[in-house]
C-alpha positions in Angstrom: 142.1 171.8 132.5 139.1 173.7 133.3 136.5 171.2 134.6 133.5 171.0 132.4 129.7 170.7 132.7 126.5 169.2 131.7 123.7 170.6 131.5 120.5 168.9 131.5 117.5 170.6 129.6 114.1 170.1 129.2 113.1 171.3 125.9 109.6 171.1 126.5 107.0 169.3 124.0 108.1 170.5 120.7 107.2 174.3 120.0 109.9 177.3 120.5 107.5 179.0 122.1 107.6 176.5 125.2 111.2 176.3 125.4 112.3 178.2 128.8 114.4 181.5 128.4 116.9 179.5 131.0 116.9 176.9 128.5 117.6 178.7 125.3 120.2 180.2 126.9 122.6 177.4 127.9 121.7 176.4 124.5 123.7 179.1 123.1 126.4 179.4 125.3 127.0 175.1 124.8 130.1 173.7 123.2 128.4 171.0 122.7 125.1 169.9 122.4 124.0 165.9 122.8 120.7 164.6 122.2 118.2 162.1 120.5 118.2 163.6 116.6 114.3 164.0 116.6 114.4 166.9 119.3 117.2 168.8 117.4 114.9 170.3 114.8 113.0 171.8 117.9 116.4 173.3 118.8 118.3 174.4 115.9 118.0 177.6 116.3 119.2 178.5 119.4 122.9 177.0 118.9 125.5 178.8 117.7 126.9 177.8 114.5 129.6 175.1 114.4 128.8 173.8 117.4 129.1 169.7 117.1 125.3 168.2 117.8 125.8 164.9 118.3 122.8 162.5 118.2 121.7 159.3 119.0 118.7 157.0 117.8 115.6 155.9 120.0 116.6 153.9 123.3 120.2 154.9 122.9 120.0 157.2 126.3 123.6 155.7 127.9 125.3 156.6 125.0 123.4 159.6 124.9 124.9 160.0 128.7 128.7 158.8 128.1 128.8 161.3 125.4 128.1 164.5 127.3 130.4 163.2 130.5 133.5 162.3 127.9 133.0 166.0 126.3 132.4 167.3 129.8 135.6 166.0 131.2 137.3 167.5 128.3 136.2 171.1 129.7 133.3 171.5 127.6 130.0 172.7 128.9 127.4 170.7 127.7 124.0 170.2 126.8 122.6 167.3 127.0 118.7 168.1 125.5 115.3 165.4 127.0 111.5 166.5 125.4 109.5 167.8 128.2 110.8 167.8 131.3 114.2 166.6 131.5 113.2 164.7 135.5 110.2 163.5 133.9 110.6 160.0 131.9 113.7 162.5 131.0 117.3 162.3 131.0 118.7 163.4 134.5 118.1 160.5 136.5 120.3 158.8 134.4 122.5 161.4 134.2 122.8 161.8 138.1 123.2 158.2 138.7 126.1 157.8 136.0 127.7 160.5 137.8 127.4 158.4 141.0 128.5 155.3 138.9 132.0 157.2 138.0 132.4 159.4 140.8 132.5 162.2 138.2 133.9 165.2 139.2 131.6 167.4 136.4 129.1 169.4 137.4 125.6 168.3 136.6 122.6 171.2 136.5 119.0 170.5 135.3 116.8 173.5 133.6 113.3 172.5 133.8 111.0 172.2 131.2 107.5 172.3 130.3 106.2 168.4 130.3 103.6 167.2 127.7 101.7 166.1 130.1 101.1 170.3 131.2 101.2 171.3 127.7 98.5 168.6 126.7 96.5 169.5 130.0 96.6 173.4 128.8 95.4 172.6 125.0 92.3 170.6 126.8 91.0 172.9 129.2 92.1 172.2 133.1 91.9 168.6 133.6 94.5 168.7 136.1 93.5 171.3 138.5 93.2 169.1 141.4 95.7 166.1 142.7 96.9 163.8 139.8 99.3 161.4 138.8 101.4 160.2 136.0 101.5 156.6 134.7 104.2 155.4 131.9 102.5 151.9 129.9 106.2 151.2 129.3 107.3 147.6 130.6 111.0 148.0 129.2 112.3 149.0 132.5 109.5 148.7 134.8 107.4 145.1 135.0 104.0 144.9 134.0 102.6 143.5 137.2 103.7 147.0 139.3 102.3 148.9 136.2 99.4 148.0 137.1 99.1 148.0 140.6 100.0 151.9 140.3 97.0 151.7 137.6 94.3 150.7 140.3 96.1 152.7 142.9 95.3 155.6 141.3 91.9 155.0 139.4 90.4 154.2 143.4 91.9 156.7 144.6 90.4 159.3 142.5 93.0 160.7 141.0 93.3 162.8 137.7 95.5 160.4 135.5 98.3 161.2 132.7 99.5 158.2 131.0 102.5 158.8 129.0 103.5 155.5 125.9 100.3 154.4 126.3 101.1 152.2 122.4 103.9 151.3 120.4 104.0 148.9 117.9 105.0 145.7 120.3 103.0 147.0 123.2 99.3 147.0 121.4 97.1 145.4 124.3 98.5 147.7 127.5 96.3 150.6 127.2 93.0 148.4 126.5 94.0 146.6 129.8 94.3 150.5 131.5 90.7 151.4 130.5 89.3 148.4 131.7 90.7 148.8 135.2 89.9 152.4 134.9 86.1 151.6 134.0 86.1 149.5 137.0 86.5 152.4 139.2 85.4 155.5 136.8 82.2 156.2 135.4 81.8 156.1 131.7 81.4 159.3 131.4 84.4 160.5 132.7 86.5 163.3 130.8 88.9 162.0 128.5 91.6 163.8 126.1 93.8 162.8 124.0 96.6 165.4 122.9 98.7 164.1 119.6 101.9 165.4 118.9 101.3 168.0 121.8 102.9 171.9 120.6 104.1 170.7 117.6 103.2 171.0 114.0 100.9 167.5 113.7 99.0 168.2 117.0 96.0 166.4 117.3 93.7 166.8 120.0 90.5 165.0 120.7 88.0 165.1 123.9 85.7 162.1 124.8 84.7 159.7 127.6 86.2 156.9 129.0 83.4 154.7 127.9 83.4 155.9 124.4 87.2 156.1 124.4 89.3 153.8 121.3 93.2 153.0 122.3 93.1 152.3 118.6 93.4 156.0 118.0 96.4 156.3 120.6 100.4 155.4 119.5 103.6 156.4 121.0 103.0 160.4 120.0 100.0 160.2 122.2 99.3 161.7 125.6 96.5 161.0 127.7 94.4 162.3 130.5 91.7 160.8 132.4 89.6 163.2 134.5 88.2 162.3 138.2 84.8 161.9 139.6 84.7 165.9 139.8 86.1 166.6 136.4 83.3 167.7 133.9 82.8 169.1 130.2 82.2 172.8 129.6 80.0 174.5 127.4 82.8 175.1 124.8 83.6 171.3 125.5 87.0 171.9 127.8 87.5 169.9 130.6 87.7 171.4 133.6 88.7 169.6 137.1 87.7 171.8 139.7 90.2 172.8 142.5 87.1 173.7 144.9 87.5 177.8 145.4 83.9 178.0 144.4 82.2 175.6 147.2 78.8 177.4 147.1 79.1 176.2 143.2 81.2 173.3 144.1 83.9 171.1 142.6 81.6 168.7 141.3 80.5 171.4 138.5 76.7 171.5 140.4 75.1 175.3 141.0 75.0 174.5 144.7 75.7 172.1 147.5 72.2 170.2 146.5 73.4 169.1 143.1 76.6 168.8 144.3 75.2 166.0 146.6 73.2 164.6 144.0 75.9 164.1 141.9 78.4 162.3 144.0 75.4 160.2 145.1 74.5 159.5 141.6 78.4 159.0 140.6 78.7 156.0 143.9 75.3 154.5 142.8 76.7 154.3 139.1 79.8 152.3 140.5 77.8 150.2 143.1 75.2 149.4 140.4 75.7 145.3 139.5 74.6 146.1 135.7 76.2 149.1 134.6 76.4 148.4 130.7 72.6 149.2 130.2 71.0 152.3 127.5 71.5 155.3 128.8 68.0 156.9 129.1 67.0 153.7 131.2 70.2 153.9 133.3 69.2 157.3 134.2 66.0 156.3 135.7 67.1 153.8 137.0 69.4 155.8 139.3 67.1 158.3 140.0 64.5 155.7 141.3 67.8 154.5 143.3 68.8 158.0 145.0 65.3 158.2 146.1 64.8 155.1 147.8 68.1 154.2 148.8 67.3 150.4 146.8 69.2 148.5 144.8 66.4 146.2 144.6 65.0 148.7 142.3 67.7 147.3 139.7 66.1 144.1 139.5 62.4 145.6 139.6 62.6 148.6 137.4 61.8 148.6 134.0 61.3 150.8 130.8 60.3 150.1 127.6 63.3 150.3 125.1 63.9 154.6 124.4 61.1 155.3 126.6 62.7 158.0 128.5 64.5 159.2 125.7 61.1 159.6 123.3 59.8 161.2 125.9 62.2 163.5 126.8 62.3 164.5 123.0 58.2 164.6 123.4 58.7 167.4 126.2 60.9 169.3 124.5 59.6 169.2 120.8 56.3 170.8 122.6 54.2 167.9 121.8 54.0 166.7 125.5 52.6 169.7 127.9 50.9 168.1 130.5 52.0 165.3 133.2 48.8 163.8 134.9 49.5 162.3 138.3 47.0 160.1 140.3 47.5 162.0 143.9 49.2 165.7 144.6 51.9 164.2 146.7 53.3 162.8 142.7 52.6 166.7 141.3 54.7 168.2 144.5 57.6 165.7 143.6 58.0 166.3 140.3 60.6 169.6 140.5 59.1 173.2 139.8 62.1 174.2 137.6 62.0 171.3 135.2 58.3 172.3 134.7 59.3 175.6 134.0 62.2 175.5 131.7 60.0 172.7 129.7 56.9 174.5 129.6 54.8 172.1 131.2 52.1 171.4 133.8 51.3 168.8 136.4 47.8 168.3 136.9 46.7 166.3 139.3 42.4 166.2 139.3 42.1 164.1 143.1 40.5 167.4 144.9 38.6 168.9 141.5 34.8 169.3 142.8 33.5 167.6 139.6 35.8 164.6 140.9 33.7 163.7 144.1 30.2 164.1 142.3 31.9 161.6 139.8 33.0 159.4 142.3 29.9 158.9 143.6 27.6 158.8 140.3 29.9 155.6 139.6 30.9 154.2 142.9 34.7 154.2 142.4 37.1 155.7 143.8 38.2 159.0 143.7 41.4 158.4 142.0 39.8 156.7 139.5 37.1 159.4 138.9 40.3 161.9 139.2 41.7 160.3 135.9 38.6 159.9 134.0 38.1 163.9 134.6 42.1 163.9 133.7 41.7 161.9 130.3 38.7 163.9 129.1 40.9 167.1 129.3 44.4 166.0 129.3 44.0 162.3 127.0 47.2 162.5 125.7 49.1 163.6 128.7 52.5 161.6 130.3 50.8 159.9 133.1 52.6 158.9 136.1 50.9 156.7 139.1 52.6 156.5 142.5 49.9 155.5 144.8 46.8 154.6 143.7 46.3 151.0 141.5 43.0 151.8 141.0 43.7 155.1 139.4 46.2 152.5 137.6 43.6 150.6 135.9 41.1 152.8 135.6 43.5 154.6 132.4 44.0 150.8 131.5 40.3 150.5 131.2 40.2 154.1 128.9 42.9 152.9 126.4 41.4 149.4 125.7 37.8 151.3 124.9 39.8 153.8 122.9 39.1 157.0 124.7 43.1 157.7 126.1 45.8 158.0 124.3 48.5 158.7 127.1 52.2 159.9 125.7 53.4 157.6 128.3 52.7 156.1 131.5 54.8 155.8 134.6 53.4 153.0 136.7 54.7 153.0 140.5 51.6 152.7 142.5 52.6 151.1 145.8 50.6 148.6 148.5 49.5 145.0 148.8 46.0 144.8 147.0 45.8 145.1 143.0 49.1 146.4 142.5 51.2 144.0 140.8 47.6 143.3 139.2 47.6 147.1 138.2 51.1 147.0 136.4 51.0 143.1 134.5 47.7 145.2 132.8 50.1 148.3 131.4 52.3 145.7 129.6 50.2 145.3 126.9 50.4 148.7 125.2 53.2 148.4 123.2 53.3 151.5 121.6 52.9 153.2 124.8 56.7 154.0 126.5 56.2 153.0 130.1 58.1 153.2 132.8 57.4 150.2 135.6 58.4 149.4 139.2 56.9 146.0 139.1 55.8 144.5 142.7 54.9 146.2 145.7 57.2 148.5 145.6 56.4 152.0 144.3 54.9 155.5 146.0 54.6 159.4 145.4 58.2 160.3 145.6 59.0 157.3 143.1 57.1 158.0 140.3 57.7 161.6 140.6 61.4 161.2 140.3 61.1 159.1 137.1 59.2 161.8 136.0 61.9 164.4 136.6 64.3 161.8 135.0 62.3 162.1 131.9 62.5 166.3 131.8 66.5 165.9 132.7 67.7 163.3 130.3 70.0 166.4 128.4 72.2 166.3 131.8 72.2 162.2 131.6 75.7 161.7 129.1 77.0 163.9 131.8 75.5 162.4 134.2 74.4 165.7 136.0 71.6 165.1 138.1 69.8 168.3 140.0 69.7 171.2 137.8 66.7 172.1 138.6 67.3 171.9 142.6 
């Protein structure tokens, strides 16, 4: 008797046109064809009429095996069909091992397939341009506790992530537990997509962040993928992991190696931070006031009135902001020339105005403080950001309590050891003012002027995509 084969194919995800040539080939020439009755409407039309298709039910894949050696033995050449990628969470491991179990003498040959995870990866965009990994949520054969070692393994170790039976109806709870080990190690805003029913008629697909992501929506048609700290949303909302080819542009997504910089700083301050789960717009600052100064303190001292950076963000770009006041020029030279430009605004700061020292002098202050009464009579409703100077501080204090500023905001970072905590307890108690406050003794130039560019940059904060304007 002429000895028999089996071949082992890898259909792909569920459309014809992913099925290999190689594939559709030993379909035809098969005498028989085994396989899980699902897949064999993907199939149909490749094998020849009257050829026997024998089936099996879900979780039936030794029978699924015995079948194709018994016809295989008989001489037949067979097919033995697996979704995907026949060697991924696919049928020819088991196939290859039964043979060892029997000491068969059939032939066994695989034929590739497209995976869902590459056909999921190529209807999102290119999450997995870079190294990644696959992780099964499946506990049937594999025990929970090594599932989820390989889960942290790969979330700390950066990794693009696939998960393949991320739900079914008894395993509900698995993939909440992945996304909690995942936001241990990932920012929130990490790339997320979720392919349904990927190349088949019911396809679903849907792109979001970790943070925002619902396992609800997931069930055993689903495939995930998880981006890494690289992977970012394009314009046309694809999501693209960098391989690195462009390095003056870099893999983090930034224009240049500055904001590429910035943004890996910004991504390990995110993870480092103690209290993550805080409003976006004040998280923002918050890490900007942290890249400058290279303090976490700043976590515990930092605050912002509820939206503040957000309402004034929308303030700069609705027009109704132009002007940011600052108490010395070393604030103005921090505050980034770009962000000025592509808002339309101006920094003014009024320290070295001539009118300034005659001021000064005519009410023996200081000339800070003359420097923002000259400010308020021509810029009174102004953003106005403070970085030095506690007198300057309370001198616009002073103005808004007799009713003759009406700042759009105030950013209150003066730094030193005489009337500065003084200088920002007396801001407190203009509620309807947004503020921004580094309360203490901590504070300077480079402080408040980065708050200030976190205020003009708060469209790049869902991304979190510091340094545009670098």
């Amino acid at each position: 008797m002429e000895e028999g084969r089996i071949i082992v194919a890898g259909i792909g995800p569920g459309g014809k046109e992913d099925i290999t040539p190689a594939v559709s080939d030993a379909l035809r020439q098969a005498d028989v064809v085994v396989g899980y009755h699902y897949y064999f409407r993907f199939v149909e039309e490749f094998i020849r009429p009257g050829v026997p298709c024998i089936d099996t039910g879900m979780k039936k894949e030794r029978e699924r095996a015995e079948e194709a050696f018994r016809h295989a033995t008989e001489g037949k050449t067979v097919c033995l069909i697996s979704s995907g990628d026949a060697g991924i969470y696919g049928m020819a491991p088991l196939v290859y091992e039964m043979k060892e179990e029997k000491n068969s003498p059939v032939s066994v040959e695989v034929l590739p397939g497209i995976s869902a995870f590459q056909k999921a990866a190529a209807l999102l965009g290119c999450p997995m341009g870079h190294d990644f990994c696959v992780v099964s949520l499946s506990d049937l054969m594999t025990p929970w506790a090594l599932i989820e070692k390989r889960i942290v393994a790969a979330a700390s170790a950066d990794f693009v992530t696939a998960i393949y039976n991320p739900k079914s109806k008894g395993r509900y709870w698995q993939l909440y537990r992945f996304v909690e080990l995942f936001l241990q190690e990932r920012s929130p805003d990490t790339p997320v997509g979720h392919v349904r029913q990927a190349g088949r008629s019911e396809q679903e697909i849907r792109v979001t962040t970790l943070g925002a992501f619902d396992p609800e929506e997931a069930d055993m048609f689903s495939l995930i993928i998880i981006g890494n700290s690289q992977t970012y949303f394009s314009t046309e909302k694809k999501i693209i992991t960098p391989r690195g080819y462009y390095r003056d542009e870099v893999s983090q997504g930034g224009k240049n190696l500055g904001q590429d910089i910035m943004i890996r700083s910004f991504r390990t301050i995110e993870k480092e931070l103690r209290h993550p789960d805080i409003p976006l717009d004040k998280k923002w600052a918050l890490l900007h006031a942290i890249h400058t100064t290279a303090d976490f303190e700043m976590e515990r001292i930092f605050h912002a009135d509820e939206h503040a950076v957000e309402k004034l963000y929308e303030l700069f770009a609705s027009g109704q902001i132009k002007t940011v006041v600052t108490d010395v020029t070393m604030v103005a030279s921090g505050i980034r020339k770009g962000a000025l430009e592509r808002m339309g605004v101006e920094a003014v700061c009024c320290l070295h105005d001539p009118r300034v020292a005659e001021m000064a002098q005519s009410k023996n202050s200081t000339r800070t403080q003359a420097g923002i009464r000259l400010a308020v009579e021509e810029h009174p409703d102004a953003l106005f950001a403070f970085g030095n100077a506690p007198t300057a501080l309370m001198e616009l204090c002073d103005l808004i309590r007799k009713g003759k500023a009406h700042p759009a905001g105030i950013i209150a970072a003066p730094v030193g050891f005489v009337n500065v905590c003084e200088s920002k307890q007396m801001v407190k108690p203009f509620r309807s003012i947004p503020k921004l406050i580094v309360e203490g003794r901590k504070g300077g130039s480079n402080l408040a002027a980065t708050l200030v560019n976190a205020i003009l940059t708060f469209d790049d904060a869902g991304q979190l995509r510091p340094g545009r304007d670098v």
